[in-house]
C-alpha positions, 0 to 999 in steps of 0.5 A: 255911401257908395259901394262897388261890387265885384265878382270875376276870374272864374265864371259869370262875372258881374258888378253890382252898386248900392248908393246908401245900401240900396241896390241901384244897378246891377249886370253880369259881364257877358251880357256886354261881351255877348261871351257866354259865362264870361270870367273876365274882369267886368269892366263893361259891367263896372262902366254900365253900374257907374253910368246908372248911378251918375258917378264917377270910379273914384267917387265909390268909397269902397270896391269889394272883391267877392272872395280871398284869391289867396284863401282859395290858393292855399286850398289848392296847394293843400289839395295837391300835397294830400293826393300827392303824386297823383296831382302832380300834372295838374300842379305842374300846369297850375303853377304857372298861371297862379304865380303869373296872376291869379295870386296877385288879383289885388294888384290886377284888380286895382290895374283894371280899375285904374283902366277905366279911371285913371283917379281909380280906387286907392288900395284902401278902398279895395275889400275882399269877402268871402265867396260864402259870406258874399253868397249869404249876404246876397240870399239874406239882406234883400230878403223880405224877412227880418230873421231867417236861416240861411243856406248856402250851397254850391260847388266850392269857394275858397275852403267852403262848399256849403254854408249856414248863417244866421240873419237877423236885422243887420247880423249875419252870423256864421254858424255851419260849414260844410268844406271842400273836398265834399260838395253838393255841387261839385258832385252834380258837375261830375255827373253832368260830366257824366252825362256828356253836358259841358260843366258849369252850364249843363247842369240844368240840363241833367235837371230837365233830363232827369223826370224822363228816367227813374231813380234806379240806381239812388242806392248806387250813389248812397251805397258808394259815391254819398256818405249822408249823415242824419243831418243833412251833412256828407262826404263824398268817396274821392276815387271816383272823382277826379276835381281835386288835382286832374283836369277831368271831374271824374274818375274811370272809377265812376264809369266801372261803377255805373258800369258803362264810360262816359257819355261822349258828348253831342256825338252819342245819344242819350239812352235811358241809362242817361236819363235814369242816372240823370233822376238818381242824381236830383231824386240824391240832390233832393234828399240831401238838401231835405234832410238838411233843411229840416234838420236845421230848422230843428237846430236853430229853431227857425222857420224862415229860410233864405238859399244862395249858391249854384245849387239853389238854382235847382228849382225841382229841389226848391219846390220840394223844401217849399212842399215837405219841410213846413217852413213858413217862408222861403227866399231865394236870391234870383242870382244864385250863382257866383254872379249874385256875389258881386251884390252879395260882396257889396252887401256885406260890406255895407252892413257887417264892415261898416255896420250899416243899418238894415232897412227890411223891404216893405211886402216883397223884398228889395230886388225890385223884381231883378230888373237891375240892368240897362234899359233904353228909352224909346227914342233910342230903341228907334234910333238904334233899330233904324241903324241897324236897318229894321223896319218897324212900326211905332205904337202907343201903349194900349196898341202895342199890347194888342198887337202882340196879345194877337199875335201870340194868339196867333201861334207865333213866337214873340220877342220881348224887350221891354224895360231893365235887363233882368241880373241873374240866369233867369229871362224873367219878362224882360228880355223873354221870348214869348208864346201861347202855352196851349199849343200842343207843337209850341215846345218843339218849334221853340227848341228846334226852330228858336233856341237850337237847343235839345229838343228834351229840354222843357220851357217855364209858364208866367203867370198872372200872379192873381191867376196862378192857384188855378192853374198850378198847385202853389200859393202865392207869387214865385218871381223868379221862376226858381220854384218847380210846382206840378200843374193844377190836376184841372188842368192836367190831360191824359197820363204820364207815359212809361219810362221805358218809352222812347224819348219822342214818344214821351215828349210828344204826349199832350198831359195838359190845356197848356202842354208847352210849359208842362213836363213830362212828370207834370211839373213846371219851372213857375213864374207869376207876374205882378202889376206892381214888378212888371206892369208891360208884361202884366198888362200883356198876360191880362190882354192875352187871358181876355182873348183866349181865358188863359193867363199862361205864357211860356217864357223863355229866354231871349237867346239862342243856345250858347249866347248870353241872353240879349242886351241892347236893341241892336243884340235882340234884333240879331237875335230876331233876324238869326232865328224863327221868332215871328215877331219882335217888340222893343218898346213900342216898336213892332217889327214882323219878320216878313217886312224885314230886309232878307239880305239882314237875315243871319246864319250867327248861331253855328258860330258860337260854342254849345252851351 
């Protein structure tokens, strides 16, 4: 049985494949484009799963659409006639492309597949979820539980902004639902508007933004903006918001509340006020999804828990449910985010549609690391490296981890490109770039140098997993860097600075043996590294803490901002020769910047759109 997944038409669109129930490949379509958030139909993600499964379109037996375009139709028409005439500009500009297209996805999608293969998908093939049934499924199904509580939670799907089900063996049964207008993530995009972030993709900035400010204005949200009941539900005063029928998520409402307008992008900086607004904001988000956590586990008696959704990428928040609430297990999907849905979509199917039995995963759970992507052998890193004009060296194995174990002891930033491509927002060793976490400059150079990206912004530790306690307060493996957890008080130097301090001030103050990855509230974005999941990066943090005694790289992704995150050889060379990384290592091939060509460097980072 073979079942294609799909998510598309709004941000970050994906495909994913099982073959018999098990998950076989997986990708998120801008990562083929190199078009960041690409909401297009994935045909290149759909080519790339059926290349990996060794089959063709029209021997799948089902395509799943991981939500109900018309469901989400009639939620808009609803919304423009409750706010009537106040939406009208917004219906006006809305109707047309609705009645042109999105209306009848059936129809377009059954088009697009029958593109890439003529045989295509009959239309009886073609299934549709819902966007919280595919969210739920893609947090409960790989998990390692047998039975758990499940949350979803993120801006909005077709009615729901938040969702709680039930997962035992094979059901998945819905219980709760929490509906538009009021929504957890609706209410962090409107802020990071706010804020002047761009929406949809600033929002882990507010979250990185938010440890430099204090919580003053928490009462302004409770007292005005949140209605927070004493189960974790809530509504949300819409005169301050704009989402329901305008083309902004705010209101001028909002800035007379906080009492100054909107930050206007880039163009102005960032004040205390901004950051104080910023820790108001996630100190609220913390807090309602506390609350609601543990008034669930009450409710249904349950003490595993699974999340999906765009809010379960708030890693501050998850490491506070891990920390305060007594669950005894906490799993979360690695691809939260509406990317998650297309495995979530085909997961769904395959055991709530065609009532497939479930098979818990053995010891971890059966995302195999997200490492689901393409990958490409050594003979073809060389081959497409030699195309495109690099010079490199050919190691064996023991050799190579040597080299670059060296090399970061050396101080330099290190590009790694080894194995599948990671599915999800997270570079989780795959394609990473790497650094030596003790260095007290690393964190700037990365930002300024690499990334090109705000210099406030912190960078996650991977961990050998077996070394992980003694260098951060948390027991036990986080893979997927979703869990924020506070740097072990041995290895924590100095005192935080004060609020009140300038930004640099703060950014710049040493508080531990591994500055690079330790913010300013002493927390840190954890990743821990296992022989089994990822035995080349294993072997490199082993080589790294033989050579220095720390087992703690920073791990960053392989981009720089406002790019996907690198693909092909050939995407993690451009990438290498666009910035300051030192050194590149794909496969076993070395390459140093000083041996490259100068006429191959590139300027490509001004012509790709902020993130």
């Amino acid at each position: 049985m073979k079942i294609l997944g799909l998510s598309a038409f709004y941000h970050d669109s994906a495909a994913a494949l099982l073959v018999d129930g098990k998950i076989i490949a997986a990708a998120q379509e801008e990562r083929f484009t190199r078009k960041k958030f690409d909401p297009g139909f994935p045909k290149q993600a759909i080519r790339f799963c059926l290349d990996r499964a060794g089959c063709d379109l029209s021997e799948i037996d089902h395509v799943v659409f991981h939500e109900k375009p018309l469901a989400k139709f009639e939620r808009m028409m609803r919304s423009f006639a409750d706010f009537a005439p106040r939406g009208f500009w917004a219906f006006r500009q809305a109707m047309p492309l609705w009645l042109g297209s999105k209306l009848w996805q059936k129809r377009q999608i059954l088009a697009e597949l029958a593109a890439i293969d003529p045989a295509g998908v009959q239309s009886g093939k073609l299934l549709f979820a819902e966007h919280h049934q595919s969210h739920a499924a893609s947090a409960f199904y790989p998990s390692p539980f047998e039975e758990a509580l499940v949350l979803t939670l993120d801006g909005v799907g077709e009615w729901a902004t938040g969702s709680v089900c039930l997962g035992r063996g094979s059901d998945l049964l819905p219980e709760l639902e929490l509906d538009f207008p009021n929504s957890l993530g609706l209410l962090y995009t409107a802020i990071t508007q706010y804020l002047g972030f761009k929406v949809l993709s600033g929002e882990y900035k507010v979250m990185g933004l938010a440890p430099y400010g204090e919580p003053r204005f928490r009462d302004l949200f409770f007292d005005h903006l949140v209605d927070l009941k004493e189960d974790g539900s809530f509504s949300l005063d819409q005169r301050y918001f704009d989402y329901c029928v305008g083309q902004s998520m705010i209101s001028d409402d909002l800035s007379d509340l906080f009492g100054q307008p909107a930050r206007r992008g880039e163009a102005e900086p960032l004040t205390q006020f901004h950051m104080d607004v910023a820790a108001s904001l996630q100190v609220v988000t913390e807090e309602i999804v506390l609350r609601m956590v543990r008034s669930l586990m009450r409710r249904f008696d349950q003490r595993n828990l699974c999340l999906a959704g765009g809010v379960a990428l708030n890693c501050v928040a998850n490491g506070r449910i891990l920390r305060e609430t007594g669950i005894d297990g906490l799993w979360i999907q690695p691809a939260a985010g509406d990317a998650g849905c297309a495995l979530g979509a085909a997961l769904a199917a395959h055991h709530q549609h065609l009532g497939q039995p479930r098979v818990v995963a053995t010891g971890r759970d059966a995302m195999q690391g997200a490492y689901l992507g393409p990958d490409y052998a050594q003979s073809e890193i060389e081959d497409r490296l030699t195309a495109v004009g690099a010079s490199f060296e050919a190691l064996d194995d023991e050799a190579t981890i040597a080299r670059v174990a060296e090399a970061l002891e050396a101080g330099k930033a290190v590009g790694w490109f080894q194995g599948r491509m990671e599915f999800g927002p997270r570079a989780l060793g795959a394609r990473s770039i790497l650094a030596d976490a003790r260095s007290e400059a690393m964190q700037k150079v990365l930002n300024l140098k690499v990334k090109n990206r705000e210099s406030f912004r912190p960078f996650a530790p991977v961990v050998l997993e077996e070394d992980a306690s003694d260098w951060f307060e948390h027991q036990g493996e986080s893979p997927y860097m979703l869990i924020t957890a506070p740097v072990h008080q041995s290895q924590r130097r100095g005192a935080p600075g004060d609020a009140g301090e300038d930004l640099m001030t703060r950014l710049n103050q040493v508080r531990s043996t591994i500055p690079a990855v330790t913010h300013v509230d002493y927390s840190a974005r954890l990743q821990t590294v296992s022989l089994r999941t990822n035995p080349a990066l294993h072997r490199l943090l082993s080589a790294f803490k033989h050579r220095t005694g720390c087992p703690v790289l920073v791990n960053t992704s392989f981009n720089v901002r406002g790019e996907p995150i690198v693909c092909t050889p050939e995407d993690a060379f451009r990438c290498f020769m666009g910035t300051e990384i030192d050194v590149l290592v794909a496969g076993n091939c070395i390459l140093e910047k000083e041996a490259q060509d100068p006429a191959l460097r590139l300027d490509y980072k001004s012509a790709l759109e902020p993130d």
